[in-house]
N, C-alpha and C positions, 0 to 999 in steps of 0.2 A: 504493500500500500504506500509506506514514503517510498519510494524508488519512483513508481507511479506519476505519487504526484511532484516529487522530484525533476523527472523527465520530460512533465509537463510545464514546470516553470522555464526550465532551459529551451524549451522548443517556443514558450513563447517569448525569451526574453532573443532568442536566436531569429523569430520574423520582427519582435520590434527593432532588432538592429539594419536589417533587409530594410525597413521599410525606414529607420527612421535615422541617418547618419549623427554618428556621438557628435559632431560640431558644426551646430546650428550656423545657413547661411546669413548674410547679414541682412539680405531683403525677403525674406521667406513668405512664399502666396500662402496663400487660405487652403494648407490640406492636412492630410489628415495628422502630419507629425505638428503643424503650425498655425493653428487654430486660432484664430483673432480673439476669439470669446475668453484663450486661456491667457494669465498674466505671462510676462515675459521678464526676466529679472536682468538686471543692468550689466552683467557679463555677457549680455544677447544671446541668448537660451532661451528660446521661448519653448513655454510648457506643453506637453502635450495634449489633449483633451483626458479628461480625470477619469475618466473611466479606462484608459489605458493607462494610467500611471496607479492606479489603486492595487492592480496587484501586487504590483513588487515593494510597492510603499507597504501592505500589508505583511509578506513577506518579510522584510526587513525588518519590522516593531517589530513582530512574534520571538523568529528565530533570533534575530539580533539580538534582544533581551533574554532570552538563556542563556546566553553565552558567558555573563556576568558567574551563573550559577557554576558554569564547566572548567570556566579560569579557576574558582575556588576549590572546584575539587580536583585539579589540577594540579595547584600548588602545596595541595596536603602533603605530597612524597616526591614529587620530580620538581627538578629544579624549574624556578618559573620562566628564564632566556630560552633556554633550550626545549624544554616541553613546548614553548608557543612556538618555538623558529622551525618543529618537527611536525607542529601541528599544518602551518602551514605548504611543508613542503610536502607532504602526505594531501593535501588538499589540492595543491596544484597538480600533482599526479594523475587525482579523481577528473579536476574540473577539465585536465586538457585531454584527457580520452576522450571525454564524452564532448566534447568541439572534434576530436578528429574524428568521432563517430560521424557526428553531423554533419560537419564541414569537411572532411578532408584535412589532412596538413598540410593542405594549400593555406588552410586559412590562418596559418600560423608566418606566411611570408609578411613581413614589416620594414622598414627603413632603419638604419642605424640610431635616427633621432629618434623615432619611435619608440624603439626598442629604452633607448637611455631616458626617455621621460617617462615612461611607464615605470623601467626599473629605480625611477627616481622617485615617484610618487609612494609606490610602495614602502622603500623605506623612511620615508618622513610623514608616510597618514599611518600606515600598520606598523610598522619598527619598532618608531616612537610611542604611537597612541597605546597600540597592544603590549608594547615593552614595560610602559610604566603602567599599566592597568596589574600587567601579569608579577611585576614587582612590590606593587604595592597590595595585593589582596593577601600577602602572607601577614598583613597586618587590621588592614581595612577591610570590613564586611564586603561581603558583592553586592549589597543594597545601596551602601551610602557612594561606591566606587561609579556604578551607576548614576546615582544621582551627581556628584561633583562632574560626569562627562557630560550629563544634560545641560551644561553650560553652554555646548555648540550651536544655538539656535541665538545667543546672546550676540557672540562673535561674530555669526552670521551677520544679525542686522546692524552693528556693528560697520563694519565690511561694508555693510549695503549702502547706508549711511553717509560713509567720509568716500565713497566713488560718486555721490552725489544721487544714488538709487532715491525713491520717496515710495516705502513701503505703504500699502496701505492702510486706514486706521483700524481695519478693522483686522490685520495681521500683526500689526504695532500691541492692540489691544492683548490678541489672542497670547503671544507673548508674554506680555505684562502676566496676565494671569498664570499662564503657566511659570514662568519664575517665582511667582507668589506661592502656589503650590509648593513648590520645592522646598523654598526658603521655610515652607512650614515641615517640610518631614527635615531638614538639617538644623531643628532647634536640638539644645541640648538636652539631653537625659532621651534620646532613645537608642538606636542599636548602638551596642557595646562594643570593645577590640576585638580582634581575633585575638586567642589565646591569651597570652601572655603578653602582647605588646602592650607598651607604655603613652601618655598622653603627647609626647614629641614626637613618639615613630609614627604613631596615625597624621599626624596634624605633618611632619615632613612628609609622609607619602600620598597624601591626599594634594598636599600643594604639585606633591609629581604629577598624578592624572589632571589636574586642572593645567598642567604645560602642556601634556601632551595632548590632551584634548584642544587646547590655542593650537596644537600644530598641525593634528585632524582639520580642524575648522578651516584654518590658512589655505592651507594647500588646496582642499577640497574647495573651495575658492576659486582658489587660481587655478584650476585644474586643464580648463580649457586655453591657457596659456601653454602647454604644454602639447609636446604633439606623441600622439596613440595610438596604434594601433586601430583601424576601423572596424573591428569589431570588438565591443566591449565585454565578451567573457573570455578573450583572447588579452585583453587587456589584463583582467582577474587572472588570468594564469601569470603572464609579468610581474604583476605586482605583487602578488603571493609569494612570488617564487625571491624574488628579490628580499621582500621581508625575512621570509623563511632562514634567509642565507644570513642576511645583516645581523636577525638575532639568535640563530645560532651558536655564528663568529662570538658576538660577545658573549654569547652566555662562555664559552669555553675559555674566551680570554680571561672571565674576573674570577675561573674557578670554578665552573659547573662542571658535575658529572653527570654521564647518561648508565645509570644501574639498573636496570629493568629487575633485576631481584628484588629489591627497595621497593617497588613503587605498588601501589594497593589498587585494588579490584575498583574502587571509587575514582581514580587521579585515571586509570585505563577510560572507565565509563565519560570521563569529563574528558578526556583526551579525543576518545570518539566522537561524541556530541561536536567539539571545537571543528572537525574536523570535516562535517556536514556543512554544519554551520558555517563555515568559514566560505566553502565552495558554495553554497545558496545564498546566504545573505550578503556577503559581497561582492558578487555576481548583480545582484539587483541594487547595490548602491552604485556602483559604476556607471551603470546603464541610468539611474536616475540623474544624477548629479550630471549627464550630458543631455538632459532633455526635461526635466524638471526644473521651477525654482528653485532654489536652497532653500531658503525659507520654510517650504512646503518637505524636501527631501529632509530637512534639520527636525521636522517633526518626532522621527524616529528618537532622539533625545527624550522627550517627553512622554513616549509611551516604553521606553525600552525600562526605566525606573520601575515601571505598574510589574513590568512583568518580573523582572529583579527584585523586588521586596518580595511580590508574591512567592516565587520558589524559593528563596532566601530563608523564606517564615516556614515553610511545607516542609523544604527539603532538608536545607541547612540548619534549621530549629535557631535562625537570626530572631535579634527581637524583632516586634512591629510594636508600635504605641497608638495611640489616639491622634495626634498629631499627622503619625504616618498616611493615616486611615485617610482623612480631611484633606491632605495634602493632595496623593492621588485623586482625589475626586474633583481638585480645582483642577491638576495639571491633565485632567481629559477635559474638562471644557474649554482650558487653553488650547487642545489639540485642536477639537472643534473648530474654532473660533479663527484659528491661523490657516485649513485646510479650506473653509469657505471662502476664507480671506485670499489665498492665492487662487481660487476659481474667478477672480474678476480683476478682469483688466486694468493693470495701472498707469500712471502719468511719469514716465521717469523724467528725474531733473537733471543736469546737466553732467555728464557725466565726466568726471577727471581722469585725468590716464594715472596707471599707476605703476 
């Protein structure tokens, strides 16, 4: 049944690429990839009509926000550089069989620039973003680790902002409220450290995912400044494969071993999971981020939390509080609020080069 519907995501994210090139022309007519009705955000991406972008945006919440849960049971026994740089290069494996199933490895011919801005991306959105995620949950819950990356929807508007973008108020608003959410589940007194860790090892590794997530945000940004490969699960295999490598390398340079006798039935099952995961849901952030607004694709920030407390509280026996409760319930009407908000066409204002 996953394999199934597995198969089916790739075969539709393999015709929206057919149908819809990762970088938007600059005068795009009225069809079906460039839809007047839909916003267009000031990097000239215009959005696709929302009922093509709703799968893989759905996609991405779900899967994405487990992931939180598999870093954690990941880092219980294997080291966390190398368990994630394994994780990915096992996922690149999956994800480009199943393009040369499709495609051929024809579809893996690329340019040199290509080639280097894909393998560049990778290690500065997954390297980094995954690197400090999978370093810091030997200390910090996979609930609050999640919530600190939901800052990327901030940086976005952000970004949108100082390019002279004029988001609209009713994605400005959606925002507002979902940060308020948040700001309510990271009052004090609810989930506790992992283990043993002390009130400066949380508070330095939480300030790491709040870096790496500016660096998620950044690049994911500029991303169309960069040149890719034209088909964008061909890109996911790049940038996978790139990560995989970069954090590897370091995990062995500061000292990691890979002892598979060590490692528990739980840290395999989390390993697994990362490893699906990694191949589906960032497969569908690729392909969004070249045809959706950010703004809209940033959403995944605010639902990937819901789903991260939730298995947090189920699986991992994390706390949840009242606070927590209240919070998630504001930051889905901010979901709300930003997803109807990029359904309608904006006015952009002058936009600065950068």
């Amino acid at each position: 049944m996953a394999d199934g519907w597995f198969r089916n995501l790739v075969q539709y994210l393999i015709l929206a690429q057919l149908t819809c090139p990762i970088h938007a022309p600059k005068n795009p007519g009225p069809n079906l990839c460039h839809s007047s009705r839909v916003a267009t955000d000031v990097r000239g991406v215009s959005g696709v009509p929302i009922s093509t972008v709703m799968p893989p945006l759905i996609t991405l919440w779900i899967v994405w926000g487990s992931t939180y849960m598999g870093v954690a049971l990941v880092v219980q026994s294997m080291p966390p550089l190398v368990g994630a740089g394994t994780r990915f290069l096992a996922a690149t494996t999956l994800l480009a069989l199943v393009v040369a199933a499709f495609r051929g490895f024809s579809a893996f011919r690329m340019s040199r620039a290509q080639f280097r801005g894909a393998a560049f991306m990778g290690v500065v959105i997954l390297g980094i973003g995954i690197g400090m995620v999978s370093l810091a949950e030997r200390y910090v819950p996979s609930s609050i680790a999640a919530l600190v990356v939901s800052v990327v929807p901030l940086w976005i508007i952000i970004f949108r902002v100082h390019a002279g973008d004029r988001p609209s108020r009713l994605t400005l608003t959606g925002v507002a409220v979902g940060l308020v959410g948040l700001a309510l589940m990271l009052l004090p007194g609810g989930t506790e450290a992992v283990g043993d860790a002390n009130a400066t090892e949380v508070a330095l590794w939480t300030f790491g995912i709040a870096c790496g997530s500016f660096s998620w945000a950044f690049f994911s940004w500029r991303s169309t400044r960069y040149a890719q490969p034209e088909n964008p699960l061909v890109t996911s295999v790049i940038q996978m494969f790139s990560a995989g490598i970069a954090l590897t390398a370091a995990g062995f340079i500061i000292g990691e071993t890979w002892d598979s006798s060590t490692f528990t039935a739980s840290s395999w099952g989390g390993w697994i999971l990362l490893v699906f995961a990694s191949a589906i849901a960032y497969s569908a952030y690729v392909w969004l981020i070249g045809h959706a607004p950010m703004s809209l694709v940033s959403t995944y920030a605010y639902v990937n939390p819901v789903i991260a407390v939730l298995l947090g509280f189920f699986i991992l026996k994390e706390s949840i509080t009242t606070d927590v409760v209240l919070g998630l319930t504001i930051v889905v009407g901010g979901v709300v609020l930003v997803v109807s908000g990029e359904r309608r066409p904006t006015k952009p204002g002058r936009i600065k080069r950068q």
